[in-house]
N, C-alpha and C positions, 0 to 999 in steps of 0.2 A: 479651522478655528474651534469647532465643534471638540475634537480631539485633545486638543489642547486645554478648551476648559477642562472635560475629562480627567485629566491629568492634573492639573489641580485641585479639582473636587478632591481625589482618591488623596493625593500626598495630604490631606489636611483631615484626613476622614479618623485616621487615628490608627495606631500600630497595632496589631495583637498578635498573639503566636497560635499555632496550630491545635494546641493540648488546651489550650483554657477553659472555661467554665462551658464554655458556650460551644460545642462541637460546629467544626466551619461547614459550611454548605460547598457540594462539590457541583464545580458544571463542567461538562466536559463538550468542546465542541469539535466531532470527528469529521473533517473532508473528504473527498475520494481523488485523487490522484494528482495532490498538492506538490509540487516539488517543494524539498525544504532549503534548498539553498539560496529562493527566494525572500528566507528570513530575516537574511542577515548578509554584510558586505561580503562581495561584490554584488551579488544577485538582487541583492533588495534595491538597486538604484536601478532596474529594466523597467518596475512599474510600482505606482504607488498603493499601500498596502497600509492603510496609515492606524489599524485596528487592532493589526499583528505589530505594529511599532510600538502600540502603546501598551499593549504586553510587555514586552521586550524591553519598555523604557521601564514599567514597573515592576516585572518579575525576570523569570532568567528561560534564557535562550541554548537548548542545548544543539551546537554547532555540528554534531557528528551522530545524530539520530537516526538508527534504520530500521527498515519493514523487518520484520521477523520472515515472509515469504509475500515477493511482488505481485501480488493477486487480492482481487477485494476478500471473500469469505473466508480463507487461510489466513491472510494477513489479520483480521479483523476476531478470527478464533485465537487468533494467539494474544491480542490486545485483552480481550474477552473474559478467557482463561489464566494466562499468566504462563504459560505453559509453550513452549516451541511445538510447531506445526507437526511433527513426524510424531511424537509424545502423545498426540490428540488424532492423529492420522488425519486432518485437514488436509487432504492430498488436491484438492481442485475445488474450483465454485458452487461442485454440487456435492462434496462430501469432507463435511465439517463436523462441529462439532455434535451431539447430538442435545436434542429441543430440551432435555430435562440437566444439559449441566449446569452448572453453579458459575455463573459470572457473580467479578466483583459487586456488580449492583446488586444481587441477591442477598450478599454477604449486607451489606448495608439495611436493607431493607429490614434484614430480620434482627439489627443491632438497632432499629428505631427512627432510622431515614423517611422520609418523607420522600419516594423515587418516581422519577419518569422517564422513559426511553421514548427519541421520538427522533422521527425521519428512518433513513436508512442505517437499517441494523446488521444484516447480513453475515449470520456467524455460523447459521444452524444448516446442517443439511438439505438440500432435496430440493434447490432452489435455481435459477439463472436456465438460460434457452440449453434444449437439447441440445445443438449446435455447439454451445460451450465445451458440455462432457461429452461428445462423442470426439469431439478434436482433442480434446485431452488421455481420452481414452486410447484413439487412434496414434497417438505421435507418434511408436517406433514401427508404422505400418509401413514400407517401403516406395511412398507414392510424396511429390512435393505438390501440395495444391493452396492458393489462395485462399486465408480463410476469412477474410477481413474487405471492407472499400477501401480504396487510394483513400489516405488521409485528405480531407479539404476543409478548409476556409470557406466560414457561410456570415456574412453581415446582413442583422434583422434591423427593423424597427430605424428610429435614428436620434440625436445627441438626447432627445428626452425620455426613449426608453430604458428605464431600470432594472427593471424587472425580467430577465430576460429567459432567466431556469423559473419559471413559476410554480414548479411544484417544491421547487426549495426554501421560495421567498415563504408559501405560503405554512409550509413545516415551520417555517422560524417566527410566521406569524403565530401560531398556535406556541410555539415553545414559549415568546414573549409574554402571550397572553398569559399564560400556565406560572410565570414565574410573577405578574401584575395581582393574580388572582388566589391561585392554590398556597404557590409561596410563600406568598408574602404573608399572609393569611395565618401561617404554620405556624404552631408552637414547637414543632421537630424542625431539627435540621434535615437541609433538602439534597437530593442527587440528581440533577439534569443532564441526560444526553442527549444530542441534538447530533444529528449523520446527516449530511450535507452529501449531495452527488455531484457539483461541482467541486472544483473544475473536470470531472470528467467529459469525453466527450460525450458528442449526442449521438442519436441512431441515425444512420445513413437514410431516409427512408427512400430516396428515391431507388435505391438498391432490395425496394420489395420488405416480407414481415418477418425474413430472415434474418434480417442485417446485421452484423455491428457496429459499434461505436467509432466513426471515423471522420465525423463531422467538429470541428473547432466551430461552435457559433457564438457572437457577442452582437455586443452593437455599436453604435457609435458612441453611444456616454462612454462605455467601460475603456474602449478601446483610447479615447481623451485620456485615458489613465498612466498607457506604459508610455514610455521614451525609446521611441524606436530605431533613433538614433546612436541607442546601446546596444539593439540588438545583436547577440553574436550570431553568424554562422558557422554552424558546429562542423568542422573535420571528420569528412569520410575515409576510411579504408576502400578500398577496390575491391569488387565485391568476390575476384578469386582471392586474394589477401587476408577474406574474412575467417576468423574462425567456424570452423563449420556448423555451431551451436547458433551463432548469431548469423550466417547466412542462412540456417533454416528459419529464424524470428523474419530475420526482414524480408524474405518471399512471403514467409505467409502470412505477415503484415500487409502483403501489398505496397512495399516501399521497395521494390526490387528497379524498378523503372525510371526514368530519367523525374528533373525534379528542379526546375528552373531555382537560382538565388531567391527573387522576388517570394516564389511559392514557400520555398521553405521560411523564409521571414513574416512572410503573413501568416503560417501555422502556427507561429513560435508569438509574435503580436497577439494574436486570438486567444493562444491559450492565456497567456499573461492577464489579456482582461478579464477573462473568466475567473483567473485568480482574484481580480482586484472585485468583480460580482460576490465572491465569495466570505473576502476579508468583511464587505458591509454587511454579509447576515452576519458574521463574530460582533461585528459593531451594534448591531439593535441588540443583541443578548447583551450585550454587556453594558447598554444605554439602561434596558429595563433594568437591571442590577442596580446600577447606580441609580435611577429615579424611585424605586421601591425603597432603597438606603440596603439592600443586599449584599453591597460588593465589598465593603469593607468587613465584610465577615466570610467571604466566597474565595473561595480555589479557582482560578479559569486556566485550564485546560487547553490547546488547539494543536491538533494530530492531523494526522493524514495516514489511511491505512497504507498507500504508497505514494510513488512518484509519477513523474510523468515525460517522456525523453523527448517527446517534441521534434522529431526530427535528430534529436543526436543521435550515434551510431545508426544512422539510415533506418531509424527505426522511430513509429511512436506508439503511442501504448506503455505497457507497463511489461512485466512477465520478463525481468532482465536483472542482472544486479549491476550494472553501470549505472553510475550516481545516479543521473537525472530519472530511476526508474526508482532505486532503492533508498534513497536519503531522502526522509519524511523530515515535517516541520515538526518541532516541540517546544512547547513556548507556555512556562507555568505561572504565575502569579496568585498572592492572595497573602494573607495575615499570617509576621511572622517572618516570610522567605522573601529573601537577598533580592534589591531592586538592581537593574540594571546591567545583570549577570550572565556572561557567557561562559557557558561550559563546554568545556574540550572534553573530556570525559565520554568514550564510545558507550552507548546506552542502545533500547530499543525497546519497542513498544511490548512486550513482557513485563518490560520494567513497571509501568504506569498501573499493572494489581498489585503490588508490593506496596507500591508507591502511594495510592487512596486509600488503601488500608491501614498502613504507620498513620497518614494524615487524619485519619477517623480514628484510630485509636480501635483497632479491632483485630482479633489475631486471622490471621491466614489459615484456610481447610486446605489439606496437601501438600503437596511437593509442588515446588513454582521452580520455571525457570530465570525468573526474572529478580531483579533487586531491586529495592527501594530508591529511589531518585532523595528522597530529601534529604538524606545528610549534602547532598551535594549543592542544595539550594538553600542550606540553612545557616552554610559555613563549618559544622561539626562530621566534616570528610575526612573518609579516610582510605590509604590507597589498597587496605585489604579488605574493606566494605564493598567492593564491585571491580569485577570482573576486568580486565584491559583487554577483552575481545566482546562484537557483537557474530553471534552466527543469523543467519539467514537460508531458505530453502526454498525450492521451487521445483512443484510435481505435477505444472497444468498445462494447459496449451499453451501451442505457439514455438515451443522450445519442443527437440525432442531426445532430450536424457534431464532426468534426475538434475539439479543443480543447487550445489554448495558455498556458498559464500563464508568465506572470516574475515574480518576487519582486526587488524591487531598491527597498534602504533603506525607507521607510514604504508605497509602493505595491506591489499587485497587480494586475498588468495581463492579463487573458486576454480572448483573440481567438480567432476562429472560422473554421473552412473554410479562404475565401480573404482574410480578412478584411474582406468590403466584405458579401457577402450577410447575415452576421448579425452585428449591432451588439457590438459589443466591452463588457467591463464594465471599469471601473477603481474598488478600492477603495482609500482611506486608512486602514489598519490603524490607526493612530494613535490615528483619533476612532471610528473604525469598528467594533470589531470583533466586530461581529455580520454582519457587509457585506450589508446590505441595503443602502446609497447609491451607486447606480452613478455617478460623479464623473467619466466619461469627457467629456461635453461642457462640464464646467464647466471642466477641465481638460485641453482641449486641445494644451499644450503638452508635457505630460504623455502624455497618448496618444502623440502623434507620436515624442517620445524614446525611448519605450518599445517601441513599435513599429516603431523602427529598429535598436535595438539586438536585439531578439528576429528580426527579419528577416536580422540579420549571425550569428547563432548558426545559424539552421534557416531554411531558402526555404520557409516554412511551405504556403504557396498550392502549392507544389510536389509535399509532402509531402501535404495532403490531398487533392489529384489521385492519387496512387499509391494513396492508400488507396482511393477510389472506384472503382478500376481493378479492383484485388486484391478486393474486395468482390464486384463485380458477375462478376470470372471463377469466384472459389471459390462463387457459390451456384449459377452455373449448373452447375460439376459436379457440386456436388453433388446438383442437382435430379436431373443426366444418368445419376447412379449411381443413383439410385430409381426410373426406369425408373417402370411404372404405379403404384407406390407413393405418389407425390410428394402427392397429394390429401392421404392417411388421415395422414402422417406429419407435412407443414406443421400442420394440423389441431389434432396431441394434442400439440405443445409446451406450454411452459409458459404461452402465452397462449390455451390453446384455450378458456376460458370466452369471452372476447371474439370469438375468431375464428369461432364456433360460431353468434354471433349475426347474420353475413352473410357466409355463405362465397364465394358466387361475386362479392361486392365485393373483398373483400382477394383473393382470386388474380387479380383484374383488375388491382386495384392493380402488384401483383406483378410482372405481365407488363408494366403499362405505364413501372414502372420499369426494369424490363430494355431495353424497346427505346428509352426515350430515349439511355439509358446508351448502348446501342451506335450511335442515331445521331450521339449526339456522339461519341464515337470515330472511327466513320469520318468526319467532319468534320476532326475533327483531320489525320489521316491526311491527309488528300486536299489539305487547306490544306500538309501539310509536304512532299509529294510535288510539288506546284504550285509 
């Protein structure tokens, strides 16, 4: 009911466009591992979400928005910057952007913005567990080992608990306040960003201070939320069948092992109400708006740096380009642009510095990868104004080669490395879209176009040579900073169960990656000096 009045308030609040007298106030609300196809039908009928509807009912829905690279700190450098992952060298969660570049909120600030950044920001280098980067660093080490807990299902508190990420609720209580008080307050117009960590999961802890994130917890309010009698259970391959990219993800996921119906639906239930925990921080930001008289002059924003697979492909986590990992929500509203609106138009989070900068009226510093979203939510579109491909990249754990994704019209085409060592996958989203049918050899002409036109965006073979380069120098310093350490400390990462069970293998391994690595280097070398 609440949402509804909502809704009437805004339609009655009064129209105005983006350019007027008055520059509109931007809020941007970023999630961490939202699925977007939760936005909108079919997916929006699993759980209610009634905050992200009211966007959706008053500004516009883009139906086919994806991560630029499925990883929080890449993903989130390219939102950031405006710029694709390899461009910035955002290769993994611990090497991104660096602390002195220029995000759009910078650009704003110094044209007269009144800005705050708050919650989880995660764009800048030198950040997330050892554990992250040395599994990143390690993937083409010759050893498969668990780096993750079995995914589980954790129910807290019960029907009365709300609150259940409290360090989220409590970020959103500070954003609200900030926008009651500082904002409202302003004679500039304002920039709010607000980073949300739901739905991501939580830390394992009973798996020690190692852990990762492999815990779905909610409660019993949220979980009142979904309908779990839509629940799907997602279609596995067999895990020889697998492509061997994704049988490396879901071993060292820890999803390699059996996994009753029941189990996989309650991971899939959980995460759902963590999403509907998450729609209600959107909902008080957008309460405070509307109660300060804000909103009829504000942009609202709601992203997700990625997705979240739940169980689809035997996998959950992120660090994938199958939908449920790489198609983030985007949901814009505000004075001005098109109520009601779904757009088909393949976009991705690049887009959105282009995108607040047309809206503020401020020209862009550098080269972007990205194009502006608003002709597309203003009605004044056009089909040579933006791109009919999204690319996407991935250089971190979990996966172990380089990974390229293109989105263009009914196909998804992702390639590997250098593209010739590991078999490429092509699916037909159309009849597909569970994409288990890799359609690369039946469609070879299809490949070749795809893989020319992705070859004219990024010198991919290029790009995943730097990356092997950067890998192999960042682990020997860091080996070189541990000094006699390096045994005890490779050891209690996050996969020391596995690593425990033949240590003096995997550091041979170790070392025999190291030194191919640099006999090909000096190879190279000696070939370009010759």
């Amino acid at each position: 009911m609440f949402v509804v009045i909502l809704l009437l308030l805004y339609q009655h609040s009064g129209e105005g466009i983006c350019h007027n007298v008055s520059r509109p106030n931007i809020v941007m609300v970023m999630s961490d591992a939202f699925d977007g196809r939760l936005t909108f039908e079919p997916g929006s009928k699993v759980v209610q979400l009634p905050y992200i509807n009211y966007v959706r009912q008053l500004g516009s829905t883009f139906l086919n928005a994806y991560t630029n690279s499925p990883i929080c700190c890449p993903s989130r450098a390219a939102m950031w910057s405006g710029r694709f992952v390899h461009l910035t060298q955002s290769w993994n969660n611990y090497k991104c952007l660096d602390a002195n570049a220029t995000t759009w909120m910078d650009l704003l600030e110094r044209n007269g913005y009144l800005t705050k950044m708050m919650g989880k920001l995660d764009y800048t280098s030198g950040s997330h567990s050892v554990s992250n980067r040395v599994e990143a660093w390690t993937r083409d080490v010759q050893f498969l080992l668990r780096q993750e807990g079995r995914p589980v299902a954790q129910l807290v508190g019960n029907t009365s608990t709300v609150r259940v990420m409290q360090k989220d609720w409590e970020t959103t209580d500070k954003a609200t306040q900030w926008i009651q008080q500082a904002a409202a307050s302003s004679r500039q117009p304002f920039a709010l960003y607000l980073g949300l960590n739901l739905p991501h999961t939580y830390r394992t802890e009973s798996l020690g201070p190692t852990a990762g994130g492999s815990t779905f917890r909610t409660s019993p309010y949220w979980l009142k939320k979904v309908s779990s009698e839509v629940i799907s259970v997602p279609k596995w391959l067999p895990m020889e069948a697998m492509h061997p990219v994704d049988y490396y993800s879901t071993f060292t996921k820890n999803c390699s092992g059996d996994f009753t119906v029941e189990e996989v639906k309650n991971i899939r239930a959980f995460y759902y109400a963590m999403c509907a925990e998450a729609d209600a921080m959107l909902g008080q930001v957008i309460s405070a708006l509307r109660e300060t008289g804000l909103l009829s002059n504000t942009v609202v924003i709601f992203t997700s740096d990625h997705g979240e697979l739940a169980m689809e492909h035997r996998q959950f986590y992120k660090m994938s380009m199958f939908e449920g990992s790489s198609h983030v929500p985007l949901l814009i509203m505000g004075p001005g642009l098109m109520s009601g609106l779904q757009v088909n138009q393949l976009v991705s989070l690049v887009d959105l510095y282009p995108t607040v900068l047309e809206i503020t009226d401020i020209s862009p510093v550098g080269n972007l990868s990205g194009h502006s979203l608003l002709p597309l939510v203003t009605g004044a579109f056009s089909k040579r104004q933006h791109p009919d491909w999204v690319l996407s990249e991935y250089h971190g754990c979990n996966v172990n080669a380089s990974t390229y994704m293109l989105r263009s019209g009914r196909w998804k085409y992702i390639t590997y490395a250098d593209g010739l060592t590991v078999r490429p996958q092509l699916f037909d989203l159309t009849v597909d879209k569970d994409e288990l049918h890799n359609v690369a050899l039946k469609f070879p002409d299809v490949h070749a176009r795809l893989d020319k036109l992705l070859l004219s965006i990024v010198d991919y073979p290029e790009v995943s040579t730097a990356v092997h380069v950067y890998n192999k120098q960042a682990f020997t310093e860091w080996r070189k900073s541990l000094e006699g350490n390096y045994s005890r400390v490779i050891a209690e990462l996050r996969w020391h169960v596995d690593w425990q069970k033949d240590v003096l293998a995997n550091e041979r391994a170790v070392d025999e990656w190291l030194s191919v690595h640099l006999w090909v280097l000096c190879m190279k070398t000696i070939f370009v000096i010759t």
